[in-house]
Structures are given as C-alpha cells and as structure tokens.
C-alpha positions as CSV (number, residue, x, y, z in Angstrom):
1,X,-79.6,63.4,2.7
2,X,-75.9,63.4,3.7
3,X,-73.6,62.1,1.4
4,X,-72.0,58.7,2.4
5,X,-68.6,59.1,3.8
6,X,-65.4,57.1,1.5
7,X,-65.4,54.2,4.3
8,X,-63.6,51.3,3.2
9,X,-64.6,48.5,1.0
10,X,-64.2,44.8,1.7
11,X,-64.5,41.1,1.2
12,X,-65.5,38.4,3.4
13,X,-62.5,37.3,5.6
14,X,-64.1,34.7,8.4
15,X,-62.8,34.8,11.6
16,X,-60.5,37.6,11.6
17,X,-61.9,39.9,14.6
18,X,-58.9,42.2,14.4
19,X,-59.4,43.0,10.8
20,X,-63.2,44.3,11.7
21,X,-62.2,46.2,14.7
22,X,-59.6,48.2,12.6
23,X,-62.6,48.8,9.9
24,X,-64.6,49.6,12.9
25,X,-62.1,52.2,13.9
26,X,-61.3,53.8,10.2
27,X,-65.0,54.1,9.5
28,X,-66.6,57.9,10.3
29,X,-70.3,56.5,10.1
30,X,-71.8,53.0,11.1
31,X,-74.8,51.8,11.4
32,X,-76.3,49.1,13.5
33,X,-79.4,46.4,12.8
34,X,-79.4,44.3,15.7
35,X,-82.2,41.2,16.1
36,X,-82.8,39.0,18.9
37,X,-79.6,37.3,18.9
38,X,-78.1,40.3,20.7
39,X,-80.3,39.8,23.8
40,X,-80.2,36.3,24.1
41,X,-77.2,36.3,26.5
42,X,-79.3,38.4,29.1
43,X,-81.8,35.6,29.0
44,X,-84.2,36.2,26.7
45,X,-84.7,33.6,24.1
46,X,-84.6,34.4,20.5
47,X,-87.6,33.7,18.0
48,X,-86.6,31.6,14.9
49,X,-83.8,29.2,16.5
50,X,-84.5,25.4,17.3
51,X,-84.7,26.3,21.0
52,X,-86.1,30.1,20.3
53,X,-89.6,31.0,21.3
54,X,-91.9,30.2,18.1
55,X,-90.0,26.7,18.3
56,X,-91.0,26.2,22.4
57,X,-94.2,27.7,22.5
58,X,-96.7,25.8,24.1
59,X,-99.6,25.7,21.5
60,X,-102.1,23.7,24.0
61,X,-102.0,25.6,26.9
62,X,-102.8,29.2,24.7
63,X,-106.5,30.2,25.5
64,X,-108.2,30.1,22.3
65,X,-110.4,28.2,19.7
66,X,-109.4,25.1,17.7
67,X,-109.0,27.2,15.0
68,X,-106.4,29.4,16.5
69,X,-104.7,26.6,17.8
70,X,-104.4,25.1,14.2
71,X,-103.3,28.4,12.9
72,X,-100.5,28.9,15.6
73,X,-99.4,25.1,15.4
74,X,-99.2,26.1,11.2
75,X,-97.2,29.5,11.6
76,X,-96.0,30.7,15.5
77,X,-96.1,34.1,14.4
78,X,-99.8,34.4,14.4
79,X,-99.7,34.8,18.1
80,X,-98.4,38.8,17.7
81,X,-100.3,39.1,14.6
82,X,-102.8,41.8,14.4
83,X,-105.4,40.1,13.5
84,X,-105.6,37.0,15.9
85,X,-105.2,40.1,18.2
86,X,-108.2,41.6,17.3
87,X,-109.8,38.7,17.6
88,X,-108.4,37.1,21.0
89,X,-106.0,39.3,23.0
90,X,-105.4,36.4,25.4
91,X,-102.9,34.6,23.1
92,X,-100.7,37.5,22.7
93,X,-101.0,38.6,26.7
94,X,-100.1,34.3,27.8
95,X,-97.5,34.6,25.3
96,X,-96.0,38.1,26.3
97,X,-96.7,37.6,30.0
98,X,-93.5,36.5,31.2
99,X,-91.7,39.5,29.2
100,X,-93.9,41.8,30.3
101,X,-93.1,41.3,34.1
102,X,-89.8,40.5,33.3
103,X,-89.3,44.3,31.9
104,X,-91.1,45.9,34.9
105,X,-88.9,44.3,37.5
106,X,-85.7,44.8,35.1
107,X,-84.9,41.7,35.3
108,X,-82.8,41.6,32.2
109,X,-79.5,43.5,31.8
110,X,-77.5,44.9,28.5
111,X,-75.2,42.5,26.8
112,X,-71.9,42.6,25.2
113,X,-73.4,43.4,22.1
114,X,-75.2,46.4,23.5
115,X,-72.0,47.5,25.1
116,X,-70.0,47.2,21.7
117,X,-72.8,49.4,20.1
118,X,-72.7,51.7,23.5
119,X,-68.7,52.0,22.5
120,X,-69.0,53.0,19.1
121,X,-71.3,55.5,20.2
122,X,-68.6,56.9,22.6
123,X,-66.1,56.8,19.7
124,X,-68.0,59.3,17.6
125,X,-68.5,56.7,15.0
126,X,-72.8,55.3,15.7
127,X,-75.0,57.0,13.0
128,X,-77.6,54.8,14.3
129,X,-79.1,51.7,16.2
130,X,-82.0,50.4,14.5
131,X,-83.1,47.5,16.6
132,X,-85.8,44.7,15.9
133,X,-86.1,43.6,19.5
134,X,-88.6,45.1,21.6
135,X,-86.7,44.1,25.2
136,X,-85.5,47.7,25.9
137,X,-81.9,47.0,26.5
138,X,-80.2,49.3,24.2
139,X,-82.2,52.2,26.1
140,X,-79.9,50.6,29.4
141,X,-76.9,52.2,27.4
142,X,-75.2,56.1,27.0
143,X,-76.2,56.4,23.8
144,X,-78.6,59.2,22.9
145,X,-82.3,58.1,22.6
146,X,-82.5,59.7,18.9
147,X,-80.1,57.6,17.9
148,X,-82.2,54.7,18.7
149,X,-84.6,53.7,16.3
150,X,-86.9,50.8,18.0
151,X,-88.1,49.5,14.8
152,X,-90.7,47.0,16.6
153,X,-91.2,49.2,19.5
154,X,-90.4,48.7,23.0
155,X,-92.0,46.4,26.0
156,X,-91.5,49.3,28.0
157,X,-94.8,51.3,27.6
158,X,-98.4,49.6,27.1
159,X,-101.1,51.2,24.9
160,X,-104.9,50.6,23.9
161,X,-104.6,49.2,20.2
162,X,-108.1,50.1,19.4
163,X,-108.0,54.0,20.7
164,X,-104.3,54.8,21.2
165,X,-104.7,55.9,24.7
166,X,-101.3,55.5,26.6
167,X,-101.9,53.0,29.6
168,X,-99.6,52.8,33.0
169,X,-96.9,50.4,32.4
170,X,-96.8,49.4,36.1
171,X,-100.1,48.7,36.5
172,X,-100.8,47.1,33.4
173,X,-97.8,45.0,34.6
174,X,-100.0,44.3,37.5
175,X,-102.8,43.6,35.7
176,X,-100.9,41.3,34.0
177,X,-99.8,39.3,36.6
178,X,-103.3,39.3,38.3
179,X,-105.2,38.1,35.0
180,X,-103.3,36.6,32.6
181,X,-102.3,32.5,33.0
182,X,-99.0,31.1,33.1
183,X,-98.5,29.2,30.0
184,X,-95.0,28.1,30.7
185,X,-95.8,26.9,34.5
186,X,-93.0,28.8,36.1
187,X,-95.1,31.1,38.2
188,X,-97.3,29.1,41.0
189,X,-99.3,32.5,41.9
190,X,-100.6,33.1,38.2
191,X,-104.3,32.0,37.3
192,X,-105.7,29.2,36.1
193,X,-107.5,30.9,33.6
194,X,-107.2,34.5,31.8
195,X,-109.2,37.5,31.9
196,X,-109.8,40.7,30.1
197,X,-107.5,43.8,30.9
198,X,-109.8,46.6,29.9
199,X,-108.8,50.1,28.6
200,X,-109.6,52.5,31.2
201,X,-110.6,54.7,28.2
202,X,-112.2,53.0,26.3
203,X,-113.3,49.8,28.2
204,X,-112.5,47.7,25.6
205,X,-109.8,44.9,26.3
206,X,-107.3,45.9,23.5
207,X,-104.6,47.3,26.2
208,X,-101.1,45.9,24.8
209,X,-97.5,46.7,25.0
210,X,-96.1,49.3,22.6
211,X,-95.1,47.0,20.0
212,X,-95.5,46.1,16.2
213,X,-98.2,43.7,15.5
214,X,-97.3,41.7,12.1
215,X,-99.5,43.2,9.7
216,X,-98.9,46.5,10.9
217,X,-97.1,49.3,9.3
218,X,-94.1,50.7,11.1
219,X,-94.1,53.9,12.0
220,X,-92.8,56.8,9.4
221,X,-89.8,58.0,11.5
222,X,-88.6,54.6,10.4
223,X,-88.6,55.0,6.7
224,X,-87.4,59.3,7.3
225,X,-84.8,57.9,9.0
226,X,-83.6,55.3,6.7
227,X,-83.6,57.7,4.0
228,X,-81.5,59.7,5.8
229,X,-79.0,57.3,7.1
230,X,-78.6,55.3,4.1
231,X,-76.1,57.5,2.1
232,X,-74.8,58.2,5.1
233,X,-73.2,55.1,5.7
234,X,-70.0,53.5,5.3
235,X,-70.5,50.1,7.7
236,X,-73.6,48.4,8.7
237,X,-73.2,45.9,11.5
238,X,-75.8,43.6,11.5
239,X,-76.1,41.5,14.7
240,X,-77.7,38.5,15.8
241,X,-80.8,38.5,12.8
242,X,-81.9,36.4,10.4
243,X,-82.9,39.5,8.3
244,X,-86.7,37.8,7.5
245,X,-88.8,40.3,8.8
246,X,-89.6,43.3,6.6
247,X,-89.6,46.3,6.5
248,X,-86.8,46.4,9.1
249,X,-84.6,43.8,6.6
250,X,-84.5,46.7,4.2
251,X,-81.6,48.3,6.5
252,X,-79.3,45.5,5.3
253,X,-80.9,45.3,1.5
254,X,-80.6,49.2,1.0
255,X,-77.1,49.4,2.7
256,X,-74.2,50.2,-0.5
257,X,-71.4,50.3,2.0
258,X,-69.5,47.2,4.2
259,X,-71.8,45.1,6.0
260,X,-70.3,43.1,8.6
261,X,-72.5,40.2,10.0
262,X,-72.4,38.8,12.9
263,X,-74.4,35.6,13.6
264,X,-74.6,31.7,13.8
265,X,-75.4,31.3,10.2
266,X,-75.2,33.4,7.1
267,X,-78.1,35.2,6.0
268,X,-79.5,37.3,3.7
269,X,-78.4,36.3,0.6
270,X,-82.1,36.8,-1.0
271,X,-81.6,40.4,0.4
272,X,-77.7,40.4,-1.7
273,X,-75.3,39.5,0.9
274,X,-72.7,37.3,-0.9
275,X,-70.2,35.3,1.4
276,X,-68.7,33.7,-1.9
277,X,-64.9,35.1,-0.9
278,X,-62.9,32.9,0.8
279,X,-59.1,34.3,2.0
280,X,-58.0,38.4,1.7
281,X,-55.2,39.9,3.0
282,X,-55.2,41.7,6.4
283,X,-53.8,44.7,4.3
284,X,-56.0,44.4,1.9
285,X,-59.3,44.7,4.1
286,X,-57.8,47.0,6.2
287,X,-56.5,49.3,3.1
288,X,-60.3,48.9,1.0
289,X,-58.3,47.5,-1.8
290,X,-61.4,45.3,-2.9
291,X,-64.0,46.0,-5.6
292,X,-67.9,47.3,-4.7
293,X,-69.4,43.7,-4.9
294,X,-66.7,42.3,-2.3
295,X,-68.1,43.6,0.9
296,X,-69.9,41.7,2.8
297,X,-68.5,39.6,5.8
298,X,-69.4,37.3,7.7
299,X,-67.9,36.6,11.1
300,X,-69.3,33.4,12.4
301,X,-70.5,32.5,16.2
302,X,-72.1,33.3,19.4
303,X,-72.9,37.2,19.2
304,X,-72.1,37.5,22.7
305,X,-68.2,35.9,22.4
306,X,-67.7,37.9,19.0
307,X,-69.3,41.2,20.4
308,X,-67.1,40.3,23.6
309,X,-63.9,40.0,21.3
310,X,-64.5,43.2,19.0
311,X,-64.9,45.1,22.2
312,X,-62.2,44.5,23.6
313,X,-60.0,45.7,21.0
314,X,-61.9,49.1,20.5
315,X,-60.9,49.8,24.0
C-alpha cells in the first residue's frame, strides 16, 4: 500500500465553504463515500429520512404473507434482504419497480454532487469514489470506471441470484413493467397483481438487479481496495450518508486523514467522528496547524447547495 500523502490536518469549522475548497485544492489524494443524499436532487428519494423510502413505503399493498408484512412494518429493510428474497422475490421487484424502469429510460441525471466529485477527478486529486447508491449516476460522469467502486452494486445490470447467470437489462426492464404491480399507483398500465420473472437459465424466478442484498457479503475488490486506498489518503469527503450500513461505513471509520462531511445532520460519531470544535482560524485550517484528533468537519445542509457552493470555487 502507498503511503498516505502529508495532507493537512483540521478541526471542525461549520459553514466555512471557502476553507474546504482550499483543503480540497492543497490535498494530492481524496477520497469519496457518497450515500443517497447525493442523488436525491435528481429525484430519487433517500432511504432513512422522514420522507425517504423505508419511511413511505407502502407496507399493505407489498405482495406477501402476514408474516412479511409484520416483519417489514417492524424493520423496512427486510424488503432487500436476502432472505425475504429467497423467500418472496415479489416484495423486492414491487419495491424496486419504479427504479428499475426509471434507470432503463435514464430518467434520472447526475447532480451537483456528482459533478463536484467529477471535478476533483479532473484536478488530479480523486483517489477514489466509493458509492453506497446503486442509481448509476456517478457512471454519467468523466471519471474513469476503476475509480469507481459501487460498493452496493449498480441498477444497471440484472442477474439470477440463485445461478449467477447475467440477464438482459432491457428486457428484464420489460419484464418488469409487464409483471410486476405498481405499489405506489403512479403507473395506470402496470398489473393488478405480480408474477414470476423466470431465469432463462435456470427457470427459476430469482432474476434481480445487480445489487447487495443485506445479509450479503460485498464483493472482495471492495475490501483490496480499501486496503489500498486507506494510507493513501489525506481527505475523505463523505456526502449525503448516515454512515449505518456496514461494511461500506468502514471507509469513514478506517480513514486517519481529514474527513469532511457533508450532510443534514452529523453522523458517525459511534464510528469516531467528533464535531466537539467550535471556531478555528481560516489560517489555521488552511495551514494544518491543528492536532491529529481535530479533523473532522462538518459542513451542514442540503448536499446539493453545499456541493453547488464547493464547486464553484474549484473552478
């Protein structure tokens, strides 16, 4: 593994946009762990906000037993769980439907915060993107594809979870449309009622996108890279996550250089992020004046505004 470049330390200093941009622009190697708060300015909701997906969900309407329903009335996330896969694909199809056409019309377009991570790319200064969401916008961008890590994996292909085989986006998209109900009654043309999409393998009705179940392990590329990148280091910009989903959380815990976050709400303090700092000097953030355990900040607000802002000034 590389050794990590001598970026500079900081401390928290809210607000101050200009003060990360120049940090941003001193810094040879950043990183980038971005959740679903980056896409939700191109229209796609978020997961774990009051009005995010989990929150909205309509339980009733999901085809399955009074069992699931209690499950996924209990804990949301059941719904791309492996297991209640296994054991009912149509809760995970009604609930990914509108996604799944949504991707294979490209209805849904890169947002600042893609852009901002598209820039640092073109200034020679992105080590890497590791990305939680599985919407495919940061492939929309210039920056290479290996420097892309979709943690999750990607809406963009569809695969047979029981024997691997690779199905045809489009026409599982089609599929899709055809068989799988409308659970949000936004599309008139969609069934009353779902049925199975079958692996043209295997026959059996396990065809799904290309996308992390929970219970799942991610793949090992992940944890090579990480590894790698790591000491590599000398900002992380983390972007639009609550950082509650592991393994991909580990980015942030594991990171020993600045971490800049940029969100609603502070988070991760169970993964070590400390926000405890209140003002520092411009010239002191800008000139890494501050000890190891003062460098975490936080800049508060909507990702796309901030991502806007920061952007700007790295033109």
């Amino acid at each position: 593994a590389e050794e990590r470049s001598n970026g500079p330390t900081t401390a928290m200093l809210p607000g101050s946009l200009s003060a990360v941009a120049s940090l941003l622009l001193r810094c040879r190697s950043v990183g980038v762990l971005s959740g679903a708060g980056a896409s939700v300015a191109a229209g796609i909701p978020d997961f774990r906000s009051p009005t995010g997906m989990y929150a909205t969900l309509p339980v009733d309407q999901l085809t399955c037993t009074e069992r699931q329903h209690a499950l996924i009335r209990a804990d949301p996330t059941c719904v791309v769980e492996r297991g209640m896969f296994g054991a009912n694909q149509f809760t995970y199809l009604e609930v990914r439907r509108p996604f799944i056409l949504g991707t294979h019309e490209s209805k849904w377009k890169a947002t600042a915060a893609h852009l901002l991570f598209e820039r640092l790319h073109a200034l020679g200064k992105l080590r890497r993107l590791y990305t939680q969401n599985i919407d495919g916008l940061d492939l929309q961008t210039q920056i290479p594809r290996d420097k892309i890590d979709c943690v999750h994996g990607t809406l963009g292909r569809a695969l047979c979870e029981a024997c691997e085989s690779e199905a045809d986006h489009g026409r599982f998209a089609e599929l899709v449309r055809a068989n799988i109900k409308d659970i949000y009654d936004v599309n008139t043309s969609a069934p009353p009622e779902s049925s199975h999409i079958t692996c043209s393998a295997c026959g059996r009705p396990t065809v799904e996108l290309s996308t992390v179940l929970f219970g799942s392990p991610l793949p090992e590329e992940f944890f090579e890279r990480l590894e790698e990148d790591i000491p590599a280091l000398d900002l992380l910009l983390i972007v639009g996550t609550f950082l509650v989903v592991s393994p991909s959380n580990r980015v942030a815990a594991l990171a020993r250089c600045t971490r800049v976050v940029i969100n609603n709400e502070p988070v991760g303090r169970e993964l070590g992020l400390s926000y405890g700092l209140s003002h520092v000097s411009y010239v002191e953030l800008v000139a890494g004046e501050q000890s190891a355990s003062q460098r975490d900040i936080f800049l508060q607000g909507d990702c796309e505004d901030i991502c806007s802002q920061l952007l700007a000034r790295l033109q």
